[in-house]
LODO-588108 format. One line per field, with one value per residue (C-alpha): chain; residue in three letters; y, z, x. Coordinates in nm, 4 decimals. Each point is the difference from the previous one (the first is absolute). Layout:
REM LODO-588108
cadena	A|...
residuo	ALA|...
py	Y|...
pz	Z|...
px	X|...
REM end
This chain:
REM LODO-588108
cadena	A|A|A|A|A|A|A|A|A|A|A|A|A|A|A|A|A|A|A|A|A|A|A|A|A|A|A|A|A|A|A|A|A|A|A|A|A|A|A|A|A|A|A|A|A|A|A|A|A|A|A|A|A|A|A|A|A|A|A|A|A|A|A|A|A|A|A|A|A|A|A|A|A|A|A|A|A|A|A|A|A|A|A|A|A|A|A|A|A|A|A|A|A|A|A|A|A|A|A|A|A|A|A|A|A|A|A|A|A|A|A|A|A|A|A|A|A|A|A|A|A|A|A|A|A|A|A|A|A|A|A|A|A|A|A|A|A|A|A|A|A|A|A|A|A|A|A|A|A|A|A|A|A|A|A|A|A|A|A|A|A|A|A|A|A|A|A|A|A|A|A|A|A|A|A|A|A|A|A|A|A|A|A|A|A|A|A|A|A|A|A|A|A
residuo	UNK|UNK|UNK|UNK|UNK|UNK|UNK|UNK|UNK|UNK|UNK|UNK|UNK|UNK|UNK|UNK|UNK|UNK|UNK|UNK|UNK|UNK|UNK|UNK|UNK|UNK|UNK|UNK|UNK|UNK|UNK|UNK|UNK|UNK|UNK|UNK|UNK|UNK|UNK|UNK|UNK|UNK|UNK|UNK|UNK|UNK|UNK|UNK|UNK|UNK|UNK|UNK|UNK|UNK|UNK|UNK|UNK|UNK|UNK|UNK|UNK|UNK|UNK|UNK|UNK|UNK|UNK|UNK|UNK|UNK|UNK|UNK|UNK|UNK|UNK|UNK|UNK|UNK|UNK|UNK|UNK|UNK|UNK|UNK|UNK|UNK|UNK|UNK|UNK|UNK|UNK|UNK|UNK|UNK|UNK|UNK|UNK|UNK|UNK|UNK|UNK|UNK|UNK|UNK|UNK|UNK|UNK|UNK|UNK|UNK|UNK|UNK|UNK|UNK|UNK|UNK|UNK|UNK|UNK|UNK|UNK|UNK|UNK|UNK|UNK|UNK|UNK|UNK|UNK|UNK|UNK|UNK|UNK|UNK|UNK|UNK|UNK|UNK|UNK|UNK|UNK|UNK|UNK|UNK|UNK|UNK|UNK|UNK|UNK|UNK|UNK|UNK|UNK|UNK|UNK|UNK|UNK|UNK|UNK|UNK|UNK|UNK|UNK|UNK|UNK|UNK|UNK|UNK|UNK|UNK|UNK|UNK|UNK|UNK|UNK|UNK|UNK|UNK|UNK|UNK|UNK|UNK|UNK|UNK|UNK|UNK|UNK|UNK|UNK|UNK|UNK|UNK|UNK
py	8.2753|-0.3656|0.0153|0.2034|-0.2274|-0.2680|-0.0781|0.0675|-0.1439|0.3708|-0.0354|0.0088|-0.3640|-0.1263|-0.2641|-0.2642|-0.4096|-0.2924|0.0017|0.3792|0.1412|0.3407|0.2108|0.1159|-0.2685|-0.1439|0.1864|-0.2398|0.1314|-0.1936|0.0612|0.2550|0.2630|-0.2755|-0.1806|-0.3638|-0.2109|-0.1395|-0.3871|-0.0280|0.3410|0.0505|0.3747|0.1619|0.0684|0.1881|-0.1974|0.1333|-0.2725|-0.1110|-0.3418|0.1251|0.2186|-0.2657|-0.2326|0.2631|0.0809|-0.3399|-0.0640|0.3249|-0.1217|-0.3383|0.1296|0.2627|-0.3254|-0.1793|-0.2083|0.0209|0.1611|0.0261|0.1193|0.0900|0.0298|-0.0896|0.3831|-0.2479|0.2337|-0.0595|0.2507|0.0369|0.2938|0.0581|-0.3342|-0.0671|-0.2046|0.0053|-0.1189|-0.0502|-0.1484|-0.0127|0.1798|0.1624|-0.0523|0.3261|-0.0526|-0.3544|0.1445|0.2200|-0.2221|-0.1888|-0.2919|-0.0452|0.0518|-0.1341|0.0632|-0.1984|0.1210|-0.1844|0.0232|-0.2502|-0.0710|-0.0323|-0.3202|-0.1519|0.1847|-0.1609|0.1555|0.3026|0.1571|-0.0455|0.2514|0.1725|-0.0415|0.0916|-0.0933|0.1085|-0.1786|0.1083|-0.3039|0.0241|-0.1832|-0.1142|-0.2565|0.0120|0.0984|0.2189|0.3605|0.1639|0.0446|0.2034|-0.1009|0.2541|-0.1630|0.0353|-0.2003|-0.1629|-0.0356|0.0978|-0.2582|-0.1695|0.2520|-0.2006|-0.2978|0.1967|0.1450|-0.3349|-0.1145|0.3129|-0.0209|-0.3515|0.0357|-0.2100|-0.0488|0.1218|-0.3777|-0.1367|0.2476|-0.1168|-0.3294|0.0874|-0.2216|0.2589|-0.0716|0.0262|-0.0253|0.2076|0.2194|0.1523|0.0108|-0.1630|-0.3304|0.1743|0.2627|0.3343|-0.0025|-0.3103|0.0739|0.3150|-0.1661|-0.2669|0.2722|0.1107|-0.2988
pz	17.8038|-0.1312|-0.0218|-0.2937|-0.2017|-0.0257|-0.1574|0.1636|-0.0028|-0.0417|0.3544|0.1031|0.1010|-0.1025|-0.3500|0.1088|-0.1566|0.0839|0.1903|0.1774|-0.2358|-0.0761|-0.3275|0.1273|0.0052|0.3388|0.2061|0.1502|0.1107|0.2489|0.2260|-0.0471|-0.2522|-0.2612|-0.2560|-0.0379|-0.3066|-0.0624|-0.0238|-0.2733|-0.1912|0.0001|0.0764|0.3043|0.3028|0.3034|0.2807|0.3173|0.2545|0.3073|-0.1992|-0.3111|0.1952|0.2450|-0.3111|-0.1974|0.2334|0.0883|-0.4055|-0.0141|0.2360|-0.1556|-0.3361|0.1392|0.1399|-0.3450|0.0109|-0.2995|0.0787|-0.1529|0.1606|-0.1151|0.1461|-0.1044|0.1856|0.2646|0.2574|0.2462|0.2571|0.2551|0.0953|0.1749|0.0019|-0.2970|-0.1901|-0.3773|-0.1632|-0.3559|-0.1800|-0.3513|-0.2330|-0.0909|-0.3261|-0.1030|0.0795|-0.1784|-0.3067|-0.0118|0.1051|-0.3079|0.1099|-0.1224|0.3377|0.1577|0.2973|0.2274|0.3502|0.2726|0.2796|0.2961|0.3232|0.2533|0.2082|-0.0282|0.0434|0.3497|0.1865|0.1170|-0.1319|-0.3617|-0.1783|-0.3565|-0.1888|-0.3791|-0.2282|-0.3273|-0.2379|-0.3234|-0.1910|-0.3799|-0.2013|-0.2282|0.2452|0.3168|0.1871|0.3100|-0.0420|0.3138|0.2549|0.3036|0.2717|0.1806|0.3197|0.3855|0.2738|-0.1108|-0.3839|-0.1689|0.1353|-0.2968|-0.2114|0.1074|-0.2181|-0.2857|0.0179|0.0430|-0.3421|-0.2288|0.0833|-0.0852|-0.3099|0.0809|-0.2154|0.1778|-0.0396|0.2092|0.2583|-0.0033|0.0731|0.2716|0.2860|0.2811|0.3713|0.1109|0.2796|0.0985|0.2442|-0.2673|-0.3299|-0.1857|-0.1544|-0.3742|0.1321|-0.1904|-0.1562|-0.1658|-0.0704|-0.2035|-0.1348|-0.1569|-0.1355|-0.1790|-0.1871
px	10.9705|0.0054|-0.4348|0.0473|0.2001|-0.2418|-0.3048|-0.2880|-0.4518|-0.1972|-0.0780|0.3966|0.0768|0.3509|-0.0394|0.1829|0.0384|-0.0263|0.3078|-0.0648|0.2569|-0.1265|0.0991|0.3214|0.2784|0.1248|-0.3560|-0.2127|-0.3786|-0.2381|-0.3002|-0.2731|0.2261|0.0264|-0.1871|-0.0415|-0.0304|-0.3492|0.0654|-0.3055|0.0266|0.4152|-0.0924|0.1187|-0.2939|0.0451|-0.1413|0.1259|-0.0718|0.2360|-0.0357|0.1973|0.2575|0.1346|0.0279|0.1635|0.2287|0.1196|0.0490|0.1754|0.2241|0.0198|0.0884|0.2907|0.1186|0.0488|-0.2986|-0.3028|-0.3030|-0.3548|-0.2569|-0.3513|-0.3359|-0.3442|-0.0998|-0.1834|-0.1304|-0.2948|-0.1787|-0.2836|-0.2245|-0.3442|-0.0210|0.0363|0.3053|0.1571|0.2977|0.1362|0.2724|0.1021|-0.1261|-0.3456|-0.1871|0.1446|0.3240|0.0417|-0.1563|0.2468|0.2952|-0.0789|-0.2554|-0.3505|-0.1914|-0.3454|-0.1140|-0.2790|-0.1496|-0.1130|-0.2195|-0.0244|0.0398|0.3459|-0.1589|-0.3223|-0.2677|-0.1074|0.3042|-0.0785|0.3230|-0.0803|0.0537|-0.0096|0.3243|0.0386|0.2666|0.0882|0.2671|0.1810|0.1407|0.1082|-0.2872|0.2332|0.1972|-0.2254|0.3243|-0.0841|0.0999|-0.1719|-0.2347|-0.1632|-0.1945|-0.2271|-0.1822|0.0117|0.1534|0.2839|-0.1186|0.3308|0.1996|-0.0488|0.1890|0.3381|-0.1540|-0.1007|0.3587|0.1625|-0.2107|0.1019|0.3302|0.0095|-0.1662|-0.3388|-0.2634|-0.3675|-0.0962|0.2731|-0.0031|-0.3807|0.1414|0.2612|-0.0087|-0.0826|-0.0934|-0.3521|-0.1847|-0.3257|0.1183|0.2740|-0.1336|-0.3263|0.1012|0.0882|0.2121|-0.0952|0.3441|-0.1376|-0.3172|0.1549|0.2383|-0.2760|-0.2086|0.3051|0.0747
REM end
């Protein structure tokens, strides 16, 4: 069988590149048997999410059509149980110290909408940047009620390379009934500066 002719994580996902090209010449891998490459760290993850399989599998196809292909993930990845929500993206403090970077880390604890609405609620956030540059390296939001939302921004801003100041500065919409008027993205992202 073809599985045991490529290389392999420990836990048995298929390494594959940038372009899904796994170890063995001409064999393509996608979905939730293969690896990804980690956009920050070059190393491969295994993040099996419907997100990452239908874009591997349309790049797959892409790339057995002639076309380039690269295609890496930030491991972005959010959740909600009991109530309660949390998501992440990027990397951890751990991770980027040992992807290289010289990692800080800040935490954060406010409020999803002013405090007179009476669905306010608890949201914390926690960013890595490199304290070297400022650049964003990753974050995770734990909250309630539509708190990790805001994981598509921090996303957005590591991928782009922002610095924590100028995602402070992002223009982003406000009014009361969605968000306090410093969204907490911002306000973390102004502690981190």
């Amino acid at each position: 069988m073809f599985i045991n002719c490529v290389d392999k994580l420990p836990n048995g996902a298929i390494v594959t590149d940038s372009a899904m090209q796994t170890s063995a010449e001409s064999i393509y891998a996608a979905g939730d048997c293969s690896s990804q490459v980690c956009e920050l760290s070059g190393m491969s993850v295994f993040v099996p999410l419907g997100t990452n399989a239908n874009r591997q599998g349309r790049f797959v196809a892409d790339k057995i059509l002639g076309k380039e292909v690269e295609y890496k993930v930030l491991q972005t990845a959010m959740l909600r149980t009991i109530g309660c929500e949390a998501a992440r993206t990027g990397l951890t403090e751990a991770q980027a110290s040992k992807a290289g970077y010289n990692p800080g880390g800040i935490t954060i604890d406010t409020t999803t909408h002013p405090e007179y609405f009476e669905y306010s609620y608890p949201i914390r956030i926690k960013v890595c940047y490199d304290l070297d540059t400022k650049v964003l390296l990753g974050a995770q939001i734990f909250g309630k009620k539509e708190s990790v939302w805001r994981i598509g921004i921090f996303a957005c801003a590591i991928q782009n390379r922002m610095k924590s100041d100028e995602l402070g500065k992002l223009d982003l919409g406000y009014a009361p009934p969605f968000t306090e008027v410093w969204d907490p993205v911002q306000i973390a992202a102004n502690v981190a500066r």
